[in-house]
PDB file of N, CA, C and O in Angstrom:
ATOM      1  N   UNK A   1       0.824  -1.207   0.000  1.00  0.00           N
ATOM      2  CA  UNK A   1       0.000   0.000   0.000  1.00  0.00           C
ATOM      3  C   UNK A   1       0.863   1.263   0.000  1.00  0.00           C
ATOM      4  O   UNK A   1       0.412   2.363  -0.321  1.00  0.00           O
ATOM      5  N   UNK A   2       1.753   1.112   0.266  1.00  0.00           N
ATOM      6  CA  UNK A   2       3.030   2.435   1.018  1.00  0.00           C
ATOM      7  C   UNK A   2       3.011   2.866  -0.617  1.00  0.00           C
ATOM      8  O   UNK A   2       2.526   3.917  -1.037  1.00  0.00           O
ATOM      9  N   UNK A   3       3.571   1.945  -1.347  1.00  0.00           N
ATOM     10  CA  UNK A   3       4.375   2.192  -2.598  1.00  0.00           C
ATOM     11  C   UNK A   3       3.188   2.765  -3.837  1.00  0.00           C
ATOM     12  O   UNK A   3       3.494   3.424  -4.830  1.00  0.00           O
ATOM     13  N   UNK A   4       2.573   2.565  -3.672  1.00  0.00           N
ATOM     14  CA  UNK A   4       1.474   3.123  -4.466  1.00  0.00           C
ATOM     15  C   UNK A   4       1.022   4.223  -3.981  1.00  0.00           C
ATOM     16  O   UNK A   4       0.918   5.188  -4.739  1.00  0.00           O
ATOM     17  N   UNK A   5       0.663   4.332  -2.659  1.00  0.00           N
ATOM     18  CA  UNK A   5       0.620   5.695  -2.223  1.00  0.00           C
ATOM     19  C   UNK A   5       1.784   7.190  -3.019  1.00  0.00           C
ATOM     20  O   UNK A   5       1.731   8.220  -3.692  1.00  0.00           O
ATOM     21  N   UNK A   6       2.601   6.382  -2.378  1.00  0.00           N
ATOM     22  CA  UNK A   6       4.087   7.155  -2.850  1.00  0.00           C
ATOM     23  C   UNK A   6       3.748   7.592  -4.308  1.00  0.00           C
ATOM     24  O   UNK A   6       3.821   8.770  -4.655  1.00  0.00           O
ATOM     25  N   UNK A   7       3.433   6.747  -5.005  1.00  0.00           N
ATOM     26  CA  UNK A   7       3.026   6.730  -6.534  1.00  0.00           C
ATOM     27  C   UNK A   7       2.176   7.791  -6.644  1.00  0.00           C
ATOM     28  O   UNK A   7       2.605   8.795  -7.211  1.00  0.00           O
ATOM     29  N   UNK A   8       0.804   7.780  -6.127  1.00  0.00           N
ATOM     30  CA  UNK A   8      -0.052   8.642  -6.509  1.00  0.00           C
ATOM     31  C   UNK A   8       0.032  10.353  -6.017  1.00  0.00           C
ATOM     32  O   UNK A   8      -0.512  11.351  -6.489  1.00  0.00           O
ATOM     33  N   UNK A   9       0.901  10.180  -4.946  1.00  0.00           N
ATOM     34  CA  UNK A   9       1.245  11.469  -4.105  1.00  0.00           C
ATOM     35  C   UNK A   9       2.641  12.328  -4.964  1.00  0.00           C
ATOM     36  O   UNK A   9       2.771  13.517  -5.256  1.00  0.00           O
ATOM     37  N   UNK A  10       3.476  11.233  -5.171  1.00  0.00           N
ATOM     38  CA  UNK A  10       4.126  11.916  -6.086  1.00  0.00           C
ATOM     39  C   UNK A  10       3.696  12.356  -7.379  1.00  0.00           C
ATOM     40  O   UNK A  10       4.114  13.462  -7.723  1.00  0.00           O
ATOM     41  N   UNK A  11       2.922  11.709  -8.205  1.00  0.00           N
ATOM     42  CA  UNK A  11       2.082  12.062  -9.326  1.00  0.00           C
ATOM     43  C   UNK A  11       1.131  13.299  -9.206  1.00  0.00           C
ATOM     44  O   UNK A  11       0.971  14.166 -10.065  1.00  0.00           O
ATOM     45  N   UNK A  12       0.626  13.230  -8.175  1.00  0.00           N
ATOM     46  CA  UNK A  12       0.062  14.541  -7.637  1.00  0.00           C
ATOM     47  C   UNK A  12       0.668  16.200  -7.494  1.00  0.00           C
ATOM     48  O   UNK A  12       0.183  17.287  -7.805  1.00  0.00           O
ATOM     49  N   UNK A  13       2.305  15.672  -6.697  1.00  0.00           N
ATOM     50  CA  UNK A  13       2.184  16.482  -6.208  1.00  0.00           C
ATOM     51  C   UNK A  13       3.353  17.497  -7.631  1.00  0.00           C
ATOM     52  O   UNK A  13       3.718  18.657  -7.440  1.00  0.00           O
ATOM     53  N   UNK A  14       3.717  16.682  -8.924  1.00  0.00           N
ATOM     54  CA  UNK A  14       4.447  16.490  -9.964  1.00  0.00           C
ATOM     55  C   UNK A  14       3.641  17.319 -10.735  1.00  0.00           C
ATOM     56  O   UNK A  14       4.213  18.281 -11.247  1.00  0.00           O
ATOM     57  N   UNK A  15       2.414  17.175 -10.950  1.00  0.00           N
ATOM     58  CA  UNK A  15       1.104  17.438 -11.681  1.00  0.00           C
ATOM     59  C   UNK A  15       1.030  18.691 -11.060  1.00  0.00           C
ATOM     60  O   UNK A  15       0.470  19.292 -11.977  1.00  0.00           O
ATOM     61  N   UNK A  16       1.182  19.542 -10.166  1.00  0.00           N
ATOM     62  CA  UNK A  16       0.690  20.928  -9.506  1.00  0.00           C
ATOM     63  C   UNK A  16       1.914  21.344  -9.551  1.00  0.00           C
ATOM     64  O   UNK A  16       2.020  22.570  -9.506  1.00  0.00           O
ATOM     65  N   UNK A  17       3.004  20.675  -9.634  1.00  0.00           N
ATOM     66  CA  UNK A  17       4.449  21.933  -9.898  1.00  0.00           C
ATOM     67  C   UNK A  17       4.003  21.808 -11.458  1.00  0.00           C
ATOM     68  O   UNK A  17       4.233  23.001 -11.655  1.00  0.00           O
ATOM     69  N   UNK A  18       3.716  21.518 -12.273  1.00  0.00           N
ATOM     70  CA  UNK A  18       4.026  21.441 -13.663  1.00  0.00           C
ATOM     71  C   UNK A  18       2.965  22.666 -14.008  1.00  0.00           C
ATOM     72  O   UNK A  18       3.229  23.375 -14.978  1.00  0.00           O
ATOM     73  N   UNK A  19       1.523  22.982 -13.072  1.00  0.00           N
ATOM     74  CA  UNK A  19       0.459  23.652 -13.806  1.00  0.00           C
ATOM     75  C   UNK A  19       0.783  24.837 -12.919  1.00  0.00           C
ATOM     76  O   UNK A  19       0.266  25.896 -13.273  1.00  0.00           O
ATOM     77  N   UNK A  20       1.614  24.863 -11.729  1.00  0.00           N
ATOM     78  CA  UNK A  20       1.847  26.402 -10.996  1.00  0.00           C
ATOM     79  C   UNK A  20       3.160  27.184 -11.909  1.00  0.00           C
ATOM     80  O   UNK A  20       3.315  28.364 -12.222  1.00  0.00           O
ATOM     81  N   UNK A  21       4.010  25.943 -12.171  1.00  0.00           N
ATOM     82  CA  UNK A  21       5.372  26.618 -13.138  1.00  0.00           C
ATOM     83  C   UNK A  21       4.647  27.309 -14.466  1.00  0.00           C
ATOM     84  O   UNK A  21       5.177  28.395 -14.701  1.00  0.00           O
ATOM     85  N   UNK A  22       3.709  27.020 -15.287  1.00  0.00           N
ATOM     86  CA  UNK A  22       2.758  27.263 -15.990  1.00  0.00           C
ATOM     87  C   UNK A  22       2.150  28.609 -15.662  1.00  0.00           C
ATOM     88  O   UNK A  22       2.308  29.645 -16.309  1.00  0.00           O
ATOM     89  N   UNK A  23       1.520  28.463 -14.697  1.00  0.00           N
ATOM     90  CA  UNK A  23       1.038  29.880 -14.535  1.00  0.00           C
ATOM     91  C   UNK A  23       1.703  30.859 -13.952  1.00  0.00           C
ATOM     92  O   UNK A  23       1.122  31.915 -13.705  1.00  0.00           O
ATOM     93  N   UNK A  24       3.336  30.631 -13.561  1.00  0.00           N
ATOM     94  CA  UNK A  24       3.962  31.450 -12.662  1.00  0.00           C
ATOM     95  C   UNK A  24       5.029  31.511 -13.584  1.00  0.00           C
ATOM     96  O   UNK A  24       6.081  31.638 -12.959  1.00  0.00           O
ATOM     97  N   UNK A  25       5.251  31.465 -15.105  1.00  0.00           N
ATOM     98  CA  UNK A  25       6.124  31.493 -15.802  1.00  0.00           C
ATOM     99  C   UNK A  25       7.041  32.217 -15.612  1.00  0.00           C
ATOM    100  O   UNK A  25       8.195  31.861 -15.371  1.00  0.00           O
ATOM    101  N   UNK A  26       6.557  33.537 -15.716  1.00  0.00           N
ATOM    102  CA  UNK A  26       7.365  34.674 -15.905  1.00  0.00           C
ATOM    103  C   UNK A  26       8.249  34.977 -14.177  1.00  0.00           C
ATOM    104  O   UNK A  26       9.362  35.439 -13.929  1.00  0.00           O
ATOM    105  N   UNK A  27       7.565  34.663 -13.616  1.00  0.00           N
ATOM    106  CA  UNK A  27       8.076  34.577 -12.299  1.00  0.00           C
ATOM    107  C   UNK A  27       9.317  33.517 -12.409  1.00  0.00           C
ATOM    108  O   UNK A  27      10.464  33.802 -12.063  1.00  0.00           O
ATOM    109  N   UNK A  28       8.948  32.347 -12.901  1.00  0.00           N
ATOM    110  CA  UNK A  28      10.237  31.314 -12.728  1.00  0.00           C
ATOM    111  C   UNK A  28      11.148  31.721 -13.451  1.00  0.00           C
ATOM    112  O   UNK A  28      12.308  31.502 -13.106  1.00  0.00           O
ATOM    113  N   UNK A  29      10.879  32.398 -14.605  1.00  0.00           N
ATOM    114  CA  UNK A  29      12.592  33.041 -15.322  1.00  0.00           C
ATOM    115  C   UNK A  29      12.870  34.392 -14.698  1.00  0.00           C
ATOM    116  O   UNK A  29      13.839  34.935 -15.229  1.00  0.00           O
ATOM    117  N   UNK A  30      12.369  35.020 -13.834  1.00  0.00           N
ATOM    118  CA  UNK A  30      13.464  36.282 -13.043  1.00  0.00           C
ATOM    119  C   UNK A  30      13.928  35.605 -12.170  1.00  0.00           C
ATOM    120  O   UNK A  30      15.091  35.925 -11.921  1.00  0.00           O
ATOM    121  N   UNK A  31      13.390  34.470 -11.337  1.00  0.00           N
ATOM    122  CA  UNK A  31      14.509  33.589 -10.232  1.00  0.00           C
ATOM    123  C   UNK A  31      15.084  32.898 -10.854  1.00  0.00           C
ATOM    124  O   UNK A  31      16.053  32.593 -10.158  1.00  0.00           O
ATOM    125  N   UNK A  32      15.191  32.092 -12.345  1.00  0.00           N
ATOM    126  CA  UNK A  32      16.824  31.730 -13.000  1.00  0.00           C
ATOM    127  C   UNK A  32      17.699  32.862 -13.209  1.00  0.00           C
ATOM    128  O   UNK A  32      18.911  32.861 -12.991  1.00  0.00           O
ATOM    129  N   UNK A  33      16.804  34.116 -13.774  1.00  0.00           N
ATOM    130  CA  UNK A  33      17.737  35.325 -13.782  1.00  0.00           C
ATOM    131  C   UNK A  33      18.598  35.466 -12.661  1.00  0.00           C
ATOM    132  O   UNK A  33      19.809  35.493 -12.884  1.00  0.00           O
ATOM    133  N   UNK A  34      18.177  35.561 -11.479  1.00  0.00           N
ATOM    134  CA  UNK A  34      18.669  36.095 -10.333  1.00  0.00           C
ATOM    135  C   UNK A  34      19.753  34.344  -9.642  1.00  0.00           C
ATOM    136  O   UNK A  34      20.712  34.435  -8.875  1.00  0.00           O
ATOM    137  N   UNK A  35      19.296  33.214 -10.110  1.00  0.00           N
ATOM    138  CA  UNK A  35      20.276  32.502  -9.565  1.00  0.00           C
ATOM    139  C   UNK A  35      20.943  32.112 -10.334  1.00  0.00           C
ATOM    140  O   UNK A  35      22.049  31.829  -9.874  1.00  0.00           O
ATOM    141  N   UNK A  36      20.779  31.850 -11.854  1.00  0.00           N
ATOM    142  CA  UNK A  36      21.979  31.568 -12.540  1.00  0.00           C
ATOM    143  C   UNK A  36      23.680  32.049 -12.256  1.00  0.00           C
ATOM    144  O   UNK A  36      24.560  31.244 -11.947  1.00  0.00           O
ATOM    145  N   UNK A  37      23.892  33.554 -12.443  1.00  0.00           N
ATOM    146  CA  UNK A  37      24.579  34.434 -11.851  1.00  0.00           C
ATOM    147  C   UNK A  37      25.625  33.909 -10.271  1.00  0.00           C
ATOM    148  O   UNK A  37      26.817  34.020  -9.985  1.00  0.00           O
ATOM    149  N   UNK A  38      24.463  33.352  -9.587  1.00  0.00           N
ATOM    150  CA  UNK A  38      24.951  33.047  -8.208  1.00  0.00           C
ATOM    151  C   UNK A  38      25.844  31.617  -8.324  1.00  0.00           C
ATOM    152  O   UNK A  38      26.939  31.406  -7.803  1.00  0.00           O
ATOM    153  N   UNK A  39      25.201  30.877  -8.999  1.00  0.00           N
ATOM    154  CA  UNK A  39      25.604  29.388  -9.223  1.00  0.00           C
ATOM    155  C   UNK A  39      27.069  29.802 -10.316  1.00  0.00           C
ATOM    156  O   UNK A  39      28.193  29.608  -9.852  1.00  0.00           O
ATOM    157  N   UNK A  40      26.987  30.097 -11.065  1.00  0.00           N
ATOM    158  CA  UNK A  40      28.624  30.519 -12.130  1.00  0.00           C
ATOM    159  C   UNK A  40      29.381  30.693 -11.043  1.00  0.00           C
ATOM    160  O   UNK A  40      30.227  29.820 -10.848  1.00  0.00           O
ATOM    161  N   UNK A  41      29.288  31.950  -9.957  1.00  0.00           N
ATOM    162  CA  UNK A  41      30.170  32.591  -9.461  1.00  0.00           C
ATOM    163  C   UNK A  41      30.719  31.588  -8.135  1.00  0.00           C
ATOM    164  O   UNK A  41      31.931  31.449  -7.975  1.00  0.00           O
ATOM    165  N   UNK A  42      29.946  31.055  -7.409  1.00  0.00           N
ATOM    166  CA  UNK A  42      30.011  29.545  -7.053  1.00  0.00           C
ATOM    167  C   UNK A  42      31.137  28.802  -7.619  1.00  0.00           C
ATOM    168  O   UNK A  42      32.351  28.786  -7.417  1.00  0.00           O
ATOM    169  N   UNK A  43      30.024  27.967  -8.682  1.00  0.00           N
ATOM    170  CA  UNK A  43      31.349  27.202  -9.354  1.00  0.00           C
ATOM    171  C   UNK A  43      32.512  27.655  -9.942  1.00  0.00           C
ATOM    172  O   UNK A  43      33.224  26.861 -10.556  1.00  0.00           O
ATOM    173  N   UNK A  44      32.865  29.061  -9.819  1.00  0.00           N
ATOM    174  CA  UNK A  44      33.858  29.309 -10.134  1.00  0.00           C
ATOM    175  C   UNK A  44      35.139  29.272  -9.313  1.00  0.00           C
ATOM    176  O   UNK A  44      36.271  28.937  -9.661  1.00  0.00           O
ATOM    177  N   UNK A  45      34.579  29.799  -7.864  1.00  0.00           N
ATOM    178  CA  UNK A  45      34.934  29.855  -6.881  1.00  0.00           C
ATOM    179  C   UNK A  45      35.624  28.594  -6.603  1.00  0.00           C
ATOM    180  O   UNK A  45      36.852  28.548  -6.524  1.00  0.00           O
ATOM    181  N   UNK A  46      34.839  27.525  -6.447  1.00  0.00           N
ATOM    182  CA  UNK A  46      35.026  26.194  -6.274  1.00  0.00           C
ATOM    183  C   UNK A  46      36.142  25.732  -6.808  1.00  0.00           C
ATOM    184  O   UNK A  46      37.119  25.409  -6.131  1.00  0.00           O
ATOM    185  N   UNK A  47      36.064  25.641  -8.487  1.00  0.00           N
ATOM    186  CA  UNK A  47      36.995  25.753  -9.564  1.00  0.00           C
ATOM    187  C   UNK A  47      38.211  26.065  -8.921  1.00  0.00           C
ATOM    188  O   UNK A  47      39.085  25.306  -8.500  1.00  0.00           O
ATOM    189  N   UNK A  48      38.131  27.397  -8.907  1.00  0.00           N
ATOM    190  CA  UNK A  48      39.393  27.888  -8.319  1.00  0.00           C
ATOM    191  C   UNK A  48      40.216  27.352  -7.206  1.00  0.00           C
ATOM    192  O   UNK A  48      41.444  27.275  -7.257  1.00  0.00           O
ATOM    193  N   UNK A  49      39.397  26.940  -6.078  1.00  0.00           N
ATOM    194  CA  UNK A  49      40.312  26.287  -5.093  1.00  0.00           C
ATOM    195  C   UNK A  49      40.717  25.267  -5.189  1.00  0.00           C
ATOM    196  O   UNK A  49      41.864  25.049  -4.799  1.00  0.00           O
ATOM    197  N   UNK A  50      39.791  24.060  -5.844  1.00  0.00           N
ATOM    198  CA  UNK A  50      40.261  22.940  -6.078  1.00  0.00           C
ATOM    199  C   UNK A  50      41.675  22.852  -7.039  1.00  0.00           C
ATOM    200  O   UNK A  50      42.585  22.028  -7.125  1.00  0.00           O
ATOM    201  N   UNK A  51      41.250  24.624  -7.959  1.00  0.00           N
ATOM    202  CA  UNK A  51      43.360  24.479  -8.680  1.00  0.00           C
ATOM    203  C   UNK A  51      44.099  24.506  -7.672  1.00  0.00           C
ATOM    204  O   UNK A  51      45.023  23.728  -7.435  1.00  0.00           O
ATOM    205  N   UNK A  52      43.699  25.487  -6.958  1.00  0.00           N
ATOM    206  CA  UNK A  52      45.035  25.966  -6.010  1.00  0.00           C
ATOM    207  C   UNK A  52      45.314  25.000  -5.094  1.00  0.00           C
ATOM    208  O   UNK A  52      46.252  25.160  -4.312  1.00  0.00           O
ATOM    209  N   UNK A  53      44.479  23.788  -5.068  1.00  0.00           N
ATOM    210  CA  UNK A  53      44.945  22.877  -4.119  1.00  0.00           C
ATOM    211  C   UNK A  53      45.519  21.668  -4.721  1.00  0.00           C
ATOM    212  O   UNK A  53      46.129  20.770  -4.142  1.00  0.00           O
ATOM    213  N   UNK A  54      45.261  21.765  -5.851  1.00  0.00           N
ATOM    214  CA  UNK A  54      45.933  20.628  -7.135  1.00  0.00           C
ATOM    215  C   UNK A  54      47.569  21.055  -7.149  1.00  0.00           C
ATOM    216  O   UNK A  54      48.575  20.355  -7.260  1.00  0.00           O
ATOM    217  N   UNK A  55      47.424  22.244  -7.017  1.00  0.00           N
ATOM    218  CA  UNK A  55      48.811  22.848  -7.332  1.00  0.00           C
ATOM    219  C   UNK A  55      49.784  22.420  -5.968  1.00  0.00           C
ATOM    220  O   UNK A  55      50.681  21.579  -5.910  1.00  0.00           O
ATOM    221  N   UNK A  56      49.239  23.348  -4.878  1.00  0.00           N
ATOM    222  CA  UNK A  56      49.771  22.356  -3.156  1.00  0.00           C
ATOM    223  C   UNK A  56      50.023  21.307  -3.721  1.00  0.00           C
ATOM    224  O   UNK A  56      51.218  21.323  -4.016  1.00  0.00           O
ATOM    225  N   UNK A  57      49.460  20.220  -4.096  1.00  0.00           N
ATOM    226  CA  UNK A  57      49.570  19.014  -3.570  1.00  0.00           C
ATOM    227  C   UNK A  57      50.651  18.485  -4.637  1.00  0.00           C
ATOM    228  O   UNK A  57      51.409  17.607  -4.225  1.00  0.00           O
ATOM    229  N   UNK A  58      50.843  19.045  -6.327  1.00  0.00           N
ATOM    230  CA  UNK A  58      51.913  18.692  -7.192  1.00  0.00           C
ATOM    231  C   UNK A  58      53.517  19.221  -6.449  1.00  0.00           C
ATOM    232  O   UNK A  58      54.602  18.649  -6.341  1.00  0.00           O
ATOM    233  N   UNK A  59      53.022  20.556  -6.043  1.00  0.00           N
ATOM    234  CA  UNK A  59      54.526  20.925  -5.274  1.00  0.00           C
ATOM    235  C   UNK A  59      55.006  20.377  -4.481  1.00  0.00           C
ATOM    236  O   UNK A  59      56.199  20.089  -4.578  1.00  0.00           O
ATOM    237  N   UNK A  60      54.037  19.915  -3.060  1.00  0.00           N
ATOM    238  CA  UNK A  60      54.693  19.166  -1.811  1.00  0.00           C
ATOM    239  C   UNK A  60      54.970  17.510  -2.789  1.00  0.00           C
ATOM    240  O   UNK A  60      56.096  17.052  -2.596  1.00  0.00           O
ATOM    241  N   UNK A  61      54.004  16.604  -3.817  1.00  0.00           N
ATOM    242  CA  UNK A  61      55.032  15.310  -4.537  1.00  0.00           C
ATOM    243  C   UNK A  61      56.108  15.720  -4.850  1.00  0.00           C
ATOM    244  O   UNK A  61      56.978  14.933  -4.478  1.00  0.00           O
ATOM    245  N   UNK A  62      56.731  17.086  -5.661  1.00  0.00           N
ATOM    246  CA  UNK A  62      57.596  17.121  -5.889  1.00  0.00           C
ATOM    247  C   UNK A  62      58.807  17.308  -5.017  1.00  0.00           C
ATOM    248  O   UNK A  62      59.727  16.495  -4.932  1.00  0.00           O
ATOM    249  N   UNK A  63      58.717  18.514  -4.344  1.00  0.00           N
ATOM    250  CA  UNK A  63      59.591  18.237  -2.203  1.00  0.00           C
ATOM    251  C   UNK A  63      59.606  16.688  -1.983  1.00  0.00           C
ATOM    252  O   UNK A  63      60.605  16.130  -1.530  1.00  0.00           O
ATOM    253  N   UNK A  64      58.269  15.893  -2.376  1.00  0.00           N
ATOM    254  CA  UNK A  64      59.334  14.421  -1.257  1.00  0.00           C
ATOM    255  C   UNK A  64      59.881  13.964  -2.588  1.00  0.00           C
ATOM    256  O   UNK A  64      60.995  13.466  -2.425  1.00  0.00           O
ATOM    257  N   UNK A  65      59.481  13.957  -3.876  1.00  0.00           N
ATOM    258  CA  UNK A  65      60.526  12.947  -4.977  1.00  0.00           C
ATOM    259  C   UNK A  65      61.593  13.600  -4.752  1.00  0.00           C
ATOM    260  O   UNK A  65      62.537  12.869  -5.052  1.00  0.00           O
ATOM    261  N   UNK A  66      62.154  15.164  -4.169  1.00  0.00           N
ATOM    262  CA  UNK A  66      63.657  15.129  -4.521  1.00  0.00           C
ATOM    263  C   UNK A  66      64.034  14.955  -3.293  1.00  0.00           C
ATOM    264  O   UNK A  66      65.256  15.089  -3.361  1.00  0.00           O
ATOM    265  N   UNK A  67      63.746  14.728  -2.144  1.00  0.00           N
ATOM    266  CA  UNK A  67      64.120  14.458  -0.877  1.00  0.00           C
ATOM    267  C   UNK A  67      64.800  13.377  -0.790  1.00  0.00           C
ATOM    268  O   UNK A  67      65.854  13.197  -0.180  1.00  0.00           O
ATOM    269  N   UNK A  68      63.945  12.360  -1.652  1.00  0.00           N
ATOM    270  CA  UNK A  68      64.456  10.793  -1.445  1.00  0.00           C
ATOM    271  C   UNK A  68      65.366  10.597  -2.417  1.00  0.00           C
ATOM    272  O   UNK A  68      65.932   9.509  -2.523  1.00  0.00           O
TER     273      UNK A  68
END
C-alpha cells in the first residue's frame, strides 16, 4: 500500500508543480535570472580552489621525490 501511495502522491504532487510553473512562468525566469549568476560565481569559486589545491599538492610530490 506504502508504494502506491508514494506513486499517486508523487504524481500529484508532480502534476501541480508542472500547472503552478505554468502559470507562474514569468516569475520562474526572473529567479533563473537572479540565480543563474549566483551558481557561475560559485562554481567558479570552487573551480578555483580545487586548482590551487591541485597545485599544493603537485609541489609538496615534488619536495618528497627530490628528498628521497
Amino acid at each position: 500500500m506504502g508504494k502506491i501511495l508514494s506513486l499517486a502522491v508523487g504524481s500529484i504532487v508532480a502534476l501541480i508543480g508542472l500547472i503552478l510553473l505554468a502559470m507562474w512562468w514569468n516569475e520562474f525566469l526572473f529567479l533563473l535570472r537572479g540565480i543563474i549568476p549566483a551558481v557561475l560565481i560559485l562554481g567558479g569559486v570552487i573551480s578555483v580552489i580545487a586548482g590551487i589545491s591541485e597545485f599544493k599538492d603537485t609541489a609538496k610530490a615534488g619536495e618528497t621525490k627530490k628528498e628521497e
